[in-house]
N, CA, C and O atoms as a DFTB+ gen file, in Angstrom:
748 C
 N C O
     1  1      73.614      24.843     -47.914
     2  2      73.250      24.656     -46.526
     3  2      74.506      24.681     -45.674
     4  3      75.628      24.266     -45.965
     5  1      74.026      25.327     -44.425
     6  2      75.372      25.085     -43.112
     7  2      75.747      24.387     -42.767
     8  3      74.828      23.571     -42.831
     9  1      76.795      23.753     -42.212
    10  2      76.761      22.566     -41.480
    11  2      75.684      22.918     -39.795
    12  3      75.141      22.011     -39.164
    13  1      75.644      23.889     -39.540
    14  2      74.627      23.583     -38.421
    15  2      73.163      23.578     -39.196
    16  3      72.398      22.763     -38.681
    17  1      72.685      24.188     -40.144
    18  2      71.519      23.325     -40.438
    19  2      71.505      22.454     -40.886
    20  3      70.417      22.463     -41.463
    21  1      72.225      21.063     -41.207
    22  2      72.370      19.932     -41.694
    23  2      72.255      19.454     -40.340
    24  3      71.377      18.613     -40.142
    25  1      73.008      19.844     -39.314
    26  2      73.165      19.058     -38.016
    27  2      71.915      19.195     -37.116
    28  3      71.548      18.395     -36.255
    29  1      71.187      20.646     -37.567
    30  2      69.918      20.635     -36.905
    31  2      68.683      19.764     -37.443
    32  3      67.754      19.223     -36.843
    33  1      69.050      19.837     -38.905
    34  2      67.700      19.075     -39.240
    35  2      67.323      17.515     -39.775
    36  3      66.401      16.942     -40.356
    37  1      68.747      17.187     -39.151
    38  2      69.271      15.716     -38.859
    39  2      68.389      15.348     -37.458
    40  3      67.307      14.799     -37.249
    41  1      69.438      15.946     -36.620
    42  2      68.919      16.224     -34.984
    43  2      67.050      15.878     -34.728
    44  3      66.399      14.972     -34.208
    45  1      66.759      17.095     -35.384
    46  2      65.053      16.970     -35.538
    47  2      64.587      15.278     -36.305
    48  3      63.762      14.635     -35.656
    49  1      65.092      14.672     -37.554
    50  2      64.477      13.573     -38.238
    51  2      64.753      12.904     -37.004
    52  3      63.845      12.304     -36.429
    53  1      65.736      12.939     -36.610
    54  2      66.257      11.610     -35.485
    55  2      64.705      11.942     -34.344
    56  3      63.702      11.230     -34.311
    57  1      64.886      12.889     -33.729
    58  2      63.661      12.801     -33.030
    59  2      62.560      12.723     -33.380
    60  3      61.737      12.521     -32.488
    61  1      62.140      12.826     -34.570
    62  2      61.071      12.095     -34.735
    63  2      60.448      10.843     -34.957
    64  3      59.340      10.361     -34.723
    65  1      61.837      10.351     -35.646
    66  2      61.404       9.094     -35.639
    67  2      61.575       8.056     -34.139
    68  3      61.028       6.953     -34.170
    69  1      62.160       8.374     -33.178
    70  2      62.189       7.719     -31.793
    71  2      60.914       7.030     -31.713
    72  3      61.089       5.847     -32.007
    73  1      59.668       7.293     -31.426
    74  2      59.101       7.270     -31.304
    75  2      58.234       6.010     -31.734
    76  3      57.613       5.174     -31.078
    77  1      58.444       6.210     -33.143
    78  2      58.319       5.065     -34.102
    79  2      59.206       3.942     -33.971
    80  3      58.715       2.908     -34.422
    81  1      60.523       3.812     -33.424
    82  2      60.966       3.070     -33.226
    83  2      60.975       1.722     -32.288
    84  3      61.232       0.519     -32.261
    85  1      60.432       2.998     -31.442
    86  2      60.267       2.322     -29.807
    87  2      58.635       1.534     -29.831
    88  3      58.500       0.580     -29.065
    89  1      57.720       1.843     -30.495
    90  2      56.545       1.213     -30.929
    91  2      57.106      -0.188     -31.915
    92  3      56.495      -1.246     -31.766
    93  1      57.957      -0.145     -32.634
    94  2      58.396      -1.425     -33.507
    95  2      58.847      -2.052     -32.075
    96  3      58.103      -2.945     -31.671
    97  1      59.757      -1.779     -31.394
    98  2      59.972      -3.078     -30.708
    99  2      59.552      -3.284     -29.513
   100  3      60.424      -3.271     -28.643
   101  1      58.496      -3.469     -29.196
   102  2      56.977      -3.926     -28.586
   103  2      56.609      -4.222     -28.873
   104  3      56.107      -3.578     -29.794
   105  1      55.962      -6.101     -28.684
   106  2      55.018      -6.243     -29.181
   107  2      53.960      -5.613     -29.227
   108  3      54.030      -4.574     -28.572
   109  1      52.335      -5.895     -30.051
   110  2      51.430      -5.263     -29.364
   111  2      50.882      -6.198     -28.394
   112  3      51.153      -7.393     -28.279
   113  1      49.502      -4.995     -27.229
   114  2      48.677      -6.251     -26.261
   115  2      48.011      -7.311     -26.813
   116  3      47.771      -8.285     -26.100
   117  1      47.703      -7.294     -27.852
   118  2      46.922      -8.449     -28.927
   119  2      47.505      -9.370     -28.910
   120  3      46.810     -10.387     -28.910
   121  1      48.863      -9.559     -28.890
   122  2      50.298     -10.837     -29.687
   123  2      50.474     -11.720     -28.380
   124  3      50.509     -11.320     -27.217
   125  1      50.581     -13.078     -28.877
   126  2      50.790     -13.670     -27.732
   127  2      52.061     -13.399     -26.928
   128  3      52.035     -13.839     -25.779
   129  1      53.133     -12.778     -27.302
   130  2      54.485     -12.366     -26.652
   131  2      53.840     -11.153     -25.759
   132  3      54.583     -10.897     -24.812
   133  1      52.972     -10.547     -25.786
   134  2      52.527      -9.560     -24.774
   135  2      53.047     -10.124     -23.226
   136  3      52.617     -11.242     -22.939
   137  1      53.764      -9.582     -22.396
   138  2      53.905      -9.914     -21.156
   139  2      54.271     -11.611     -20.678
   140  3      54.105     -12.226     -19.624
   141  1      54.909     -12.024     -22.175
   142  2      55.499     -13.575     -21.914
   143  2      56.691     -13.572     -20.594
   144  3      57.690     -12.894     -20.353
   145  1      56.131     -14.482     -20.051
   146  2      57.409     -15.013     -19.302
   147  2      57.130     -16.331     -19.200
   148  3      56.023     -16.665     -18.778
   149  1      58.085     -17.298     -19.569
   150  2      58.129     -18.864     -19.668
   151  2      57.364     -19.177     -18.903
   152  3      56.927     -18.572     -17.924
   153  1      57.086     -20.434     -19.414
   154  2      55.685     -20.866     -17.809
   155  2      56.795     -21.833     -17.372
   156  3      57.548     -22.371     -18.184
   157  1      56.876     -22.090     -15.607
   158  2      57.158     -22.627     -15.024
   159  2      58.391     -21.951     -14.753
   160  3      59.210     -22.539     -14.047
   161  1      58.599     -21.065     -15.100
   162  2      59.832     -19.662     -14.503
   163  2      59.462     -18.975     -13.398
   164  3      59.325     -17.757     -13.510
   165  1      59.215     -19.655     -12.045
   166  2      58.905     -19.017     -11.082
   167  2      59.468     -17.193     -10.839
   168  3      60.591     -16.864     -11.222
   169  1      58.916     -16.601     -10.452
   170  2      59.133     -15.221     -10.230
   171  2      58.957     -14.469      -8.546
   172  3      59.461     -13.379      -8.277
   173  1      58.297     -15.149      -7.727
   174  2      58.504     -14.728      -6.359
   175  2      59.131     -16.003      -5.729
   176  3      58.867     -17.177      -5.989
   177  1      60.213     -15.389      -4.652
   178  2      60.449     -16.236      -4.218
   179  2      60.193     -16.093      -2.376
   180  3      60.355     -15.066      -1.717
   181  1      59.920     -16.948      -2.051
   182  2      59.657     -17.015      -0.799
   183  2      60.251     -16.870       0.658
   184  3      61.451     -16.601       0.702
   185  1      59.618     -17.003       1.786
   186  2      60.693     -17.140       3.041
   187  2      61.654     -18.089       3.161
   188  3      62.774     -18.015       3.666
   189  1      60.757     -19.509       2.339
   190  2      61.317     -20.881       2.468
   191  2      62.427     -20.783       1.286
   192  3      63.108     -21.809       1.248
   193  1      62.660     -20.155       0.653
   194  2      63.348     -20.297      -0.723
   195  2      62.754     -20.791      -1.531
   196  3      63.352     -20.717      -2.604
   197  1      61.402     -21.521      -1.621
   198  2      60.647     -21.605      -2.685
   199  2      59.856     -20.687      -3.512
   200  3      59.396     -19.650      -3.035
   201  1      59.676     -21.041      -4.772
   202  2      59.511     -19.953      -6.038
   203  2      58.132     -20.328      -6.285
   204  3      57.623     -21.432      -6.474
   205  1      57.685     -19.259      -6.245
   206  2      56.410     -18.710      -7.028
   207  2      55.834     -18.282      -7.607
   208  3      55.638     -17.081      -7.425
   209  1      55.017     -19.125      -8.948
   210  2      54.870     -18.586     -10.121
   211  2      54.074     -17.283      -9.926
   212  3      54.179     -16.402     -10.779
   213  1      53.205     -17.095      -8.743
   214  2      52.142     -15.791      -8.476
   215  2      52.381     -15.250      -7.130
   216  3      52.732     -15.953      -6.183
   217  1      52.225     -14.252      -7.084
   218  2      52.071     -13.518      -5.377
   219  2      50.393     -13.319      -4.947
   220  3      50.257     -12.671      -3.909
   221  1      49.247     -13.731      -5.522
   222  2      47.852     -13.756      -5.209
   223  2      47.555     -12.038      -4.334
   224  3      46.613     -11.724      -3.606
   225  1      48.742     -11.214      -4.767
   226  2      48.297      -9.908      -4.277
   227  2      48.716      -9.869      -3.124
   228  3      47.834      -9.467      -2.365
   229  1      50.008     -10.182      -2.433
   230  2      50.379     -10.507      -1.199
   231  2      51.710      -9.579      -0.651
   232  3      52.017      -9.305       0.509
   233  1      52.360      -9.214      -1.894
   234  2      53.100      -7.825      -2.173
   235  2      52.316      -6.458      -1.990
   236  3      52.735      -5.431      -1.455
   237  1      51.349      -6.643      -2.438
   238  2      50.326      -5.014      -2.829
   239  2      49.955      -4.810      -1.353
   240  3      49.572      -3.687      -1.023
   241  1      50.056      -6.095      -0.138
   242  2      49.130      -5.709       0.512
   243  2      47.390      -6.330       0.986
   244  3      46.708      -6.104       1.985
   245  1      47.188      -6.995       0.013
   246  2      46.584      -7.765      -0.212
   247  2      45.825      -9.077      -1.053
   248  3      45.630      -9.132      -2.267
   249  1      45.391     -10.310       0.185
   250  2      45.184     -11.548      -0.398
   251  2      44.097     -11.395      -1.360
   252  3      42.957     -11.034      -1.066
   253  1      44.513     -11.688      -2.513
   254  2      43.136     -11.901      -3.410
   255  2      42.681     -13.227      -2.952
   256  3      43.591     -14.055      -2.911
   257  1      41.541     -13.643      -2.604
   258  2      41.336     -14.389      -2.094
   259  2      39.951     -15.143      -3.396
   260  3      39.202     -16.113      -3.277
   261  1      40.096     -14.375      -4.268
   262  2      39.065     -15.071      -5.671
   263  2      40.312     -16.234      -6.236
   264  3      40.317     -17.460      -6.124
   265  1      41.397     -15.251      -6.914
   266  2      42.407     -15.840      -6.980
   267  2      43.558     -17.313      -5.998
   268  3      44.486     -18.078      -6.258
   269  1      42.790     -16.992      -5.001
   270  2      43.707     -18.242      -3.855
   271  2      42.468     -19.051      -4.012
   272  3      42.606     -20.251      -3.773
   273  1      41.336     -18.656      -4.349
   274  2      40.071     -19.659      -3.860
   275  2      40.036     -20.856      -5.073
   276  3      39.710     -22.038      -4.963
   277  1      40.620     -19.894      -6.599
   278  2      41.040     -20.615      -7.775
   279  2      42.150     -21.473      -7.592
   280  3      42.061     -22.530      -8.216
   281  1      43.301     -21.295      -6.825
   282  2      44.074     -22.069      -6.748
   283  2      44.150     -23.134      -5.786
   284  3      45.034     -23.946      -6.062
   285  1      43.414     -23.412      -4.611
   286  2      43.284     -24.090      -3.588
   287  2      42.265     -24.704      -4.592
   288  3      42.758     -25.775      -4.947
   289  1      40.902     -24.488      -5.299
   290  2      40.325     -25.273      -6.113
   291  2      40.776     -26.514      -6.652
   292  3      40.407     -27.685      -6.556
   293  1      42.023     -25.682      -7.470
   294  2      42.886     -26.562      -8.803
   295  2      43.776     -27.434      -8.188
   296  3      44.767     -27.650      -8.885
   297  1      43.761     -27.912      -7.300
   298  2      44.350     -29.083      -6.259
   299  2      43.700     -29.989      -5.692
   300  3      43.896     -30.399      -4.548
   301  1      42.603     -30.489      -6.717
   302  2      41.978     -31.401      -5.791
   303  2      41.354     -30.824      -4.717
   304  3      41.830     -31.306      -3.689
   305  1      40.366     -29.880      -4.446
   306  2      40.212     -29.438      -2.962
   307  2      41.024     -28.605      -2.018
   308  3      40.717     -27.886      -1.068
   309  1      42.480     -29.026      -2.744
   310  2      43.264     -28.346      -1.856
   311  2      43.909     -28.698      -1.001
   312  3      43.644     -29.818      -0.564
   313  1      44.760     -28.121      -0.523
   314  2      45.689     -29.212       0.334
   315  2      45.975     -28.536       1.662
   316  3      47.023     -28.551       2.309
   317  1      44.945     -28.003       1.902
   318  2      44.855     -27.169       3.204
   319  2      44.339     -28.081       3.646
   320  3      43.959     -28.068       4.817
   321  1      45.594     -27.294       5.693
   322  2      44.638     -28.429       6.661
   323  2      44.906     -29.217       6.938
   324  3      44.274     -29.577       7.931
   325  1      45.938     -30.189       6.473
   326  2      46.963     -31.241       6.581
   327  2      46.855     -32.130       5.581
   328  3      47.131     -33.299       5.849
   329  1      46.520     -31.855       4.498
   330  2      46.662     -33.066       3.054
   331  2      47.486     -32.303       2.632
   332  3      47.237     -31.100       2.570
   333  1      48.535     -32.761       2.282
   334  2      49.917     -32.476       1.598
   335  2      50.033     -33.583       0.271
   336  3      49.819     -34.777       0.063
   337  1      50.562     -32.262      -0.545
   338  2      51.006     -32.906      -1.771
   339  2      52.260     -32.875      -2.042
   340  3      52.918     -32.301      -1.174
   341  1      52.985     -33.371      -3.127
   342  2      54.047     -33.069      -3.584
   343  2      54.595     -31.629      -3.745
   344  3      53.748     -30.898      -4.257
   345  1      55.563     -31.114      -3.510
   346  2      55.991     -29.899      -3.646
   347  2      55.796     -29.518      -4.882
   348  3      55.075     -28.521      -4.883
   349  1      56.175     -29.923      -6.187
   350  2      55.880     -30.108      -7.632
   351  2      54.288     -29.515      -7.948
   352  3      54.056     -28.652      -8.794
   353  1      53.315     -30.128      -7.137
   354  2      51.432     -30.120      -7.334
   355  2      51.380     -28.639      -6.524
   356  3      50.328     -28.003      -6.586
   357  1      51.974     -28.355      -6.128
   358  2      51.295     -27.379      -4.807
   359  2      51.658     -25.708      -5.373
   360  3      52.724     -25.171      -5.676
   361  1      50.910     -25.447      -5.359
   362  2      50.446     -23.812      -6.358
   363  2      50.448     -22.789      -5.131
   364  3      50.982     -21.694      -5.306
   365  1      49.991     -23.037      -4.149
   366  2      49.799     -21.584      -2.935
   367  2      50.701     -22.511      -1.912
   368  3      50.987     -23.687      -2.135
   369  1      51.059     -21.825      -0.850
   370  2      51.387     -22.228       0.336
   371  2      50.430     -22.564       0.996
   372  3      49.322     -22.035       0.908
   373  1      50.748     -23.565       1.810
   374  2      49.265     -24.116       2.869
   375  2      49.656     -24.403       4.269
   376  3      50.881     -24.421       4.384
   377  1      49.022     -24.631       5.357
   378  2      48.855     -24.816       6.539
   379  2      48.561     -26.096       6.812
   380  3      47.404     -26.433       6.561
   381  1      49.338     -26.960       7.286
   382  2      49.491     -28.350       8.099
   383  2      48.553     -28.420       9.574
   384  3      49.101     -28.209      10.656
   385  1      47.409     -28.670       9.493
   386  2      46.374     -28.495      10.546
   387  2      45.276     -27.660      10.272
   388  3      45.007     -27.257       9.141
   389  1      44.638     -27.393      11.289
   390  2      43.804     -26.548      11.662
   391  2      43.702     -25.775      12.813
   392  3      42.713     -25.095      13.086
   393  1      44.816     -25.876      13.571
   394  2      45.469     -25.388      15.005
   395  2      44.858     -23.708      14.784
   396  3      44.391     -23.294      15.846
   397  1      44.771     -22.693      13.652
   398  2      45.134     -21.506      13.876
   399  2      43.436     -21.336      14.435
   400  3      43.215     -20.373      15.170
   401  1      42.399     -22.163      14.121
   402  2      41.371     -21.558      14.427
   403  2      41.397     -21.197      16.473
   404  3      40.996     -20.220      17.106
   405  1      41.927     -22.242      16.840
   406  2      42.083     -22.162      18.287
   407  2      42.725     -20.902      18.599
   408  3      42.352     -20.223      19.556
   409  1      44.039     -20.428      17.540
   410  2      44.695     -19.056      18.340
   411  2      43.661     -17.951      18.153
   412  3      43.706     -17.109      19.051
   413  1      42.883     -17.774      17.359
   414  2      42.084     -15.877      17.192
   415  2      40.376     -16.413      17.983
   416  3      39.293     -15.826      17.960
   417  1      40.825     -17.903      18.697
   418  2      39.386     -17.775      19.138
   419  2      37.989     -18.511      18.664
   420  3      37.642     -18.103      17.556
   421  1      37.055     -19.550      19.260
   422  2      36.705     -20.478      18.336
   423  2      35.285     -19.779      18.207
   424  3      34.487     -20.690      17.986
   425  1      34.664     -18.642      18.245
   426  2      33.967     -18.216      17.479
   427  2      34.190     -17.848      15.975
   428  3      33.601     -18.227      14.963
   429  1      35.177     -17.035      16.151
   430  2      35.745     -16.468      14.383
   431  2      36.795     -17.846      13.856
   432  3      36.884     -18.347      12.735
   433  1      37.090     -17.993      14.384
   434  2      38.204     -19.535      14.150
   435  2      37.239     -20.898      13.635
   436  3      37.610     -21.743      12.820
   437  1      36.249     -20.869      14.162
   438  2      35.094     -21.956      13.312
   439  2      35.075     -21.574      11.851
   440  3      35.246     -22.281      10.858
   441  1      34.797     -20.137      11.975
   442  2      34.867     -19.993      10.075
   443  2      36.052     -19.431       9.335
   444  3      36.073     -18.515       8.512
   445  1      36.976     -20.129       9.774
   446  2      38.128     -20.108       8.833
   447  2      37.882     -21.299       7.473
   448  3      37.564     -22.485       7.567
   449  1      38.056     -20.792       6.703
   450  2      38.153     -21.831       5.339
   451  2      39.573     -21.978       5.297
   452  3      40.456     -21.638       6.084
   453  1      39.594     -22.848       3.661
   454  2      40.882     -23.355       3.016
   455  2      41.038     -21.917       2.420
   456  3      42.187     -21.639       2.762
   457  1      40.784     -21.352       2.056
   458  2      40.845     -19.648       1.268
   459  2      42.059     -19.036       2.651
   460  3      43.279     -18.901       2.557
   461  1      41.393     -18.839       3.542
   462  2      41.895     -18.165       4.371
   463  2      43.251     -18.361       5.219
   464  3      43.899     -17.469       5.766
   465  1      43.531     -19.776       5.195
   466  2      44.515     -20.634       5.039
   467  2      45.658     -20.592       4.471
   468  3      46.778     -20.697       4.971
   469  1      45.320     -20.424       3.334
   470  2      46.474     -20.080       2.117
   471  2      46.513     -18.650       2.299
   472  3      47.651     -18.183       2.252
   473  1      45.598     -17.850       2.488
   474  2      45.930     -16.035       2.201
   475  2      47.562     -16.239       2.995
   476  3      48.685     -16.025       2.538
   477  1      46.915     -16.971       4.979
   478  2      47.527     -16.772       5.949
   479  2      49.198     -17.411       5.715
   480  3      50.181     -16.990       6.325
   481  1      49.205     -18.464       4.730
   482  2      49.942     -19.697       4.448
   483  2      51.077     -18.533       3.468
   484  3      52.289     -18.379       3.620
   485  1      50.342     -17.997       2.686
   486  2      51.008     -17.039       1.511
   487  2      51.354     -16.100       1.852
   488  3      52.239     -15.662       1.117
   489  1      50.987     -15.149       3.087
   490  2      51.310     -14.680       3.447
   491  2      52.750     -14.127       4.348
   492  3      53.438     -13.120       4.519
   493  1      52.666     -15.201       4.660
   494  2      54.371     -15.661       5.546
   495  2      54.987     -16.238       4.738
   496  3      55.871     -16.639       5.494
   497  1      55.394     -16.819       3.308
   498  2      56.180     -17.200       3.096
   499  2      56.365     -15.857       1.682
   500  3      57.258     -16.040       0.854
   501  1      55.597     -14.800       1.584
   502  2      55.800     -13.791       0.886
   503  2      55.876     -12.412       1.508
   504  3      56.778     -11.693       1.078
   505  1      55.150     -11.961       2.369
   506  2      55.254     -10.752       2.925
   507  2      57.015     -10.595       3.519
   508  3      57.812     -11.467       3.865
   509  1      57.136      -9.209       3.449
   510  2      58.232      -8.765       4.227
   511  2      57.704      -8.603       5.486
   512  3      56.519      -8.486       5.799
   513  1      59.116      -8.609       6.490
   514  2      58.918      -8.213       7.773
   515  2      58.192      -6.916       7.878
   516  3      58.604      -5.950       7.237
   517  1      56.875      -6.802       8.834
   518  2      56.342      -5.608       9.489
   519  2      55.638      -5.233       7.778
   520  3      55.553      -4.106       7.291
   521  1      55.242      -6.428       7.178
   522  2      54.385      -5.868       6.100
   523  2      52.904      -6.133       6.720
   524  3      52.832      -7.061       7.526
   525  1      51.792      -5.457       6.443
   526  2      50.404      -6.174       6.842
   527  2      49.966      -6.800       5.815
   528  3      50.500      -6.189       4.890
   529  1      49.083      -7.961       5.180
   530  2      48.120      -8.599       4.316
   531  2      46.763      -8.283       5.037
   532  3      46.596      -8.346       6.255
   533  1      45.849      -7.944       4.136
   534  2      44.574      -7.976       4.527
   535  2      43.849      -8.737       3.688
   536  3      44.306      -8.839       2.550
   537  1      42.692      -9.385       3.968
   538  2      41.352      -9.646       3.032
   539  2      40.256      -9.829       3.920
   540  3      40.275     -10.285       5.063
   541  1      39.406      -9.462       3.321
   542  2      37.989      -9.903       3.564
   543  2      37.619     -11.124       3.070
   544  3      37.630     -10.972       1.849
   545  1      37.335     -12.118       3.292
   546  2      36.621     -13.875       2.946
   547  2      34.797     -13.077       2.788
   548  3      33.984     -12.669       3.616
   549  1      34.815     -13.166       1.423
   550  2      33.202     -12.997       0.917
   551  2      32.738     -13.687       1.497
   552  3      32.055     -12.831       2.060
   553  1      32.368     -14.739       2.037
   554  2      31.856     -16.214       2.418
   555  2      31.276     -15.841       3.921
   556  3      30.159     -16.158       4.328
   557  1      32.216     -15.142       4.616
   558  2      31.932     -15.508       6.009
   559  2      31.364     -13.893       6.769
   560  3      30.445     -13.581       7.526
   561  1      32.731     -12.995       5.921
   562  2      32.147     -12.112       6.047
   563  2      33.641     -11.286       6.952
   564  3      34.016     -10.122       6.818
   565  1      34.131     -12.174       7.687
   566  2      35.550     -12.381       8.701
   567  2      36.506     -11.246       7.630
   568  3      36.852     -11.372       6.455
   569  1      36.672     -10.420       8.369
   570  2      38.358      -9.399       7.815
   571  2      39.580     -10.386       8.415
   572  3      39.333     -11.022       9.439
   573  1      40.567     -10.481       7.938
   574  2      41.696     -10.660       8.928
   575  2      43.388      -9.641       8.049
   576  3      43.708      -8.895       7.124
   577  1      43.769     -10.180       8.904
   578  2      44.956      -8.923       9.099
   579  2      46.453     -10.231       9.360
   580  3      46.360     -10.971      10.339
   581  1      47.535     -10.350       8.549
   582  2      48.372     -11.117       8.977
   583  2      49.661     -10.135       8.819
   584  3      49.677      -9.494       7.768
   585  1      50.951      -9.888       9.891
   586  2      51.851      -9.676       9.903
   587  2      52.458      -9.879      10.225
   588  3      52.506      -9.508      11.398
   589  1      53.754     -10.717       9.706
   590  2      55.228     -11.049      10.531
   591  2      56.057      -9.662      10.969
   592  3      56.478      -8.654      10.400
   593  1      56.041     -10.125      12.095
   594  2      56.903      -9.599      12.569
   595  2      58.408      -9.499      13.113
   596  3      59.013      -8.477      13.437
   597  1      58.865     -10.861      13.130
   598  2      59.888     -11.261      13.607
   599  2      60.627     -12.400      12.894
   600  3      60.134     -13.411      13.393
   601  1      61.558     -12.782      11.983
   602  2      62.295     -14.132      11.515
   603  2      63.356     -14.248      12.504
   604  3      64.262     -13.474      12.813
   605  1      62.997     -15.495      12.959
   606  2      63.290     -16.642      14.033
   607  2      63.975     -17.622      13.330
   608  3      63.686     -17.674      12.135
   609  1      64.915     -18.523      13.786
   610  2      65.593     -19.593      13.601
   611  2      64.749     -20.389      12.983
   612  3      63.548     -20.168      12.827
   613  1      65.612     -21.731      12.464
   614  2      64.998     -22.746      11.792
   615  2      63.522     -22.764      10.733
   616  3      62.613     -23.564      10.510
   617  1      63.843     -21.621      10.344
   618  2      62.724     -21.568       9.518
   619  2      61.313     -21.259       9.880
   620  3      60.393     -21.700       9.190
   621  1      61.090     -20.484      10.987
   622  2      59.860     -19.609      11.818
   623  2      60.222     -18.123      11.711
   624  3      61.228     -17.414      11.721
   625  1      58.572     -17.987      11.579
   626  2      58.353     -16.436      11.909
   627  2      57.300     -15.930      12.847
   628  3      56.155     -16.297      12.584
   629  1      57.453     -15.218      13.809
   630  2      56.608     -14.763      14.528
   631  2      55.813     -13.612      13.647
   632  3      56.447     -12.725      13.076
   633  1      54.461     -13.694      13.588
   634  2      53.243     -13.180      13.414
   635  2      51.903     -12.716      13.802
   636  3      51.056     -13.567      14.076
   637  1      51.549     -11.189      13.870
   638  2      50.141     -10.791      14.233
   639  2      49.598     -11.516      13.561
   640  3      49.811     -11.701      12.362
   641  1      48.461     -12.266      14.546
   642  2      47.276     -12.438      13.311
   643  2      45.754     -11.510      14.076
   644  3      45.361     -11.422      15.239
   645  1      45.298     -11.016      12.934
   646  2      43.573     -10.641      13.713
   647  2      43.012     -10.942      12.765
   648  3      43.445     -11.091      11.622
   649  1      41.718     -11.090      13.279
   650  2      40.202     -11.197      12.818
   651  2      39.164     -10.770      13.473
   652  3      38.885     -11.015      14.647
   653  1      38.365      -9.886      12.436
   654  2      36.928      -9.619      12.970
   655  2      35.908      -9.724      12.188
   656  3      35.951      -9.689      10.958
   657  1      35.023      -9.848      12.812
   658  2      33.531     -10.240      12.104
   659  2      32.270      -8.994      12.520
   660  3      31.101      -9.372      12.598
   661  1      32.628      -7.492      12.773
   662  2      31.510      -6.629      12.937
   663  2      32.372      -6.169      14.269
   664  3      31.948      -5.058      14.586
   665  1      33.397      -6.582      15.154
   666  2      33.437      -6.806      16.547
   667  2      35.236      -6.234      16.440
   668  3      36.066      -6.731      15.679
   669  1      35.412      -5.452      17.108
   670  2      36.796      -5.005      17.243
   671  2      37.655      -6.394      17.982
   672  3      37.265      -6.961      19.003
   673  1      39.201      -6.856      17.002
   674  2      39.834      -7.658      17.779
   675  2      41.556      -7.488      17.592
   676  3      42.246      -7.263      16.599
   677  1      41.842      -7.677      18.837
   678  2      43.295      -7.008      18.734
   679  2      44.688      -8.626      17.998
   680  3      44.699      -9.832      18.242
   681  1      45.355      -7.981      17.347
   682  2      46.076      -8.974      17.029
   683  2      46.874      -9.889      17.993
   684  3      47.401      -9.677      19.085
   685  1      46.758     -11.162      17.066
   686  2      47.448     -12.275      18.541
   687  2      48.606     -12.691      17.664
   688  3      48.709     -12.814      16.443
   689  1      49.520     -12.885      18.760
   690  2      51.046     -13.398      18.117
   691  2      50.818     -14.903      18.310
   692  3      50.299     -15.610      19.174
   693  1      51.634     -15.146      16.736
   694  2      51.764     -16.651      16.385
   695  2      53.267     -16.972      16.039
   696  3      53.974     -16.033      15.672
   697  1      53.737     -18.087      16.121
   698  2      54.820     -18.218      15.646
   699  2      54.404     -19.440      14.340
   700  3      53.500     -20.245      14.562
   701  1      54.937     -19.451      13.403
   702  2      54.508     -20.392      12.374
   703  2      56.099     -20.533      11.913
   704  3      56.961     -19.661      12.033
   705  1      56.224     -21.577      11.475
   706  2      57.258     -22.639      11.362
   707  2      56.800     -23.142       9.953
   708  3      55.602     -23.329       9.741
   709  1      57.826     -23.381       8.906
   710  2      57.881     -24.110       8.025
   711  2      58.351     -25.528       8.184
   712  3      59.407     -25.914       8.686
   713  1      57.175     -26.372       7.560
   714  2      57.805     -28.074       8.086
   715  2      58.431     -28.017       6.609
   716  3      59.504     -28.605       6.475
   717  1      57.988     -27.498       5.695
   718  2      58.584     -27.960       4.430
   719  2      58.492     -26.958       4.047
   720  3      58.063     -26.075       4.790
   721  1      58.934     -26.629       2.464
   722  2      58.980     -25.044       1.534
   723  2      57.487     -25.317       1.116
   724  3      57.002     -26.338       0.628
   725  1      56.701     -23.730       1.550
   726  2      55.114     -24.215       1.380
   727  2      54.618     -24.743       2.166
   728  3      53.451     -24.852       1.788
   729  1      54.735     -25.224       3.174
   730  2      54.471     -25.605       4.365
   731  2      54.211     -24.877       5.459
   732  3      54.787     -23.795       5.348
   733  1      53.617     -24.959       6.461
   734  2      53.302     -24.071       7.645
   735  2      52.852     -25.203       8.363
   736  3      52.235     -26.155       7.884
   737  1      53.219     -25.035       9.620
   738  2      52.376     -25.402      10.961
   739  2      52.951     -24.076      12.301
   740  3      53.727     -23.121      12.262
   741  1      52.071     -24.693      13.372
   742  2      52.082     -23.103      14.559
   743  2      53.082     -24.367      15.828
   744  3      53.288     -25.557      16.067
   745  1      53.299     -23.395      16.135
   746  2      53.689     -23.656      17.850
   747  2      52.752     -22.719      18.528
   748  3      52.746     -22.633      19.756
């Protein structure tokens, strides 16, 4: 044999076996190491500098709001609205009041839930500037639309918010303020 067919049909075993290799070190989806990452290794981090083990779809664009409805659940009710917990207990970002129903208007603003709260709550302390969040609330029926637009001093961001219910409505600027990491209240 040549040395170039030794070197070619080296060349070739090597590529075949790649393949096989790269399957050994992967787990499979079955194994519990599938897609491990430590629990309590937060992975998003926020406006406030607080870390979050989940983004509830708030990167993509949109609030899963099955998912926020599970986590506002797993809190006791939830801590939307002005029951505050420990920073430690608190799984979504939440809203200190109920002030926002007054800004979009107290027809659609009556049916704001704790769901919608947190989308709005999660939203600002995860979206980028001039990102939109959308969801629909199964419940009510209400679309809304949240976008910062502006980071402001002391820990505020100015934000579109809209909502509609069947009825065209143009976005209203909010400024929302962090009282704490996870926290929200409006001016």
């Amino acid at each position: 044999m040549t040395l170039t067919r030794i070197t070619s049909f080296a060349c070739g075993a090597v590529l075949m076996l790649l393949p096989a290799l790269e399957a050994l070190g992967k787990p499979p989806p079955w194994a519990p190491a599938h897609g491990y990452r430590a629990k309590g290794d937060p992975f998003y981090v926020g406006y406030t500098g607080r870390q979050w083990p989940r983004d509830y779809g708030i990167l993509g664009g949109r609030c899963n709001t099955d998912e926020v409805l599970a986590a506002v659940g797993a809190v006791a009710g939830g801590v939307i609205g002005g029951r505050v917990s420990s920073p430690e207990n608190r799984v979504i970002a939440t809203i200190l009041g109920a002030v926002i129903g007054g800004v979009i208007g107290a027809e659609v603003g009556n049916r704001i839930d704790d769901r919608d709260r947190a989308c709005i709550a999660q939203s600002l302390e995860l979206a980028r500037t001039g990102q939109t969040v959308r969801w629909t609330n199964p419940d009510t029926g209400v679309s809304y639309a949240v976008k910062p637009v502006q980071d402001l001093a002391d820990g505020c961001r100015e934000f579109e918010l809209s909502a509609r219910d069947g009825t065209r409505s143009r976005p209203t600027r909010v400024t929302g303020c962090s009282a704490q990491p996870g926290a929200w209240s409006f001016r």
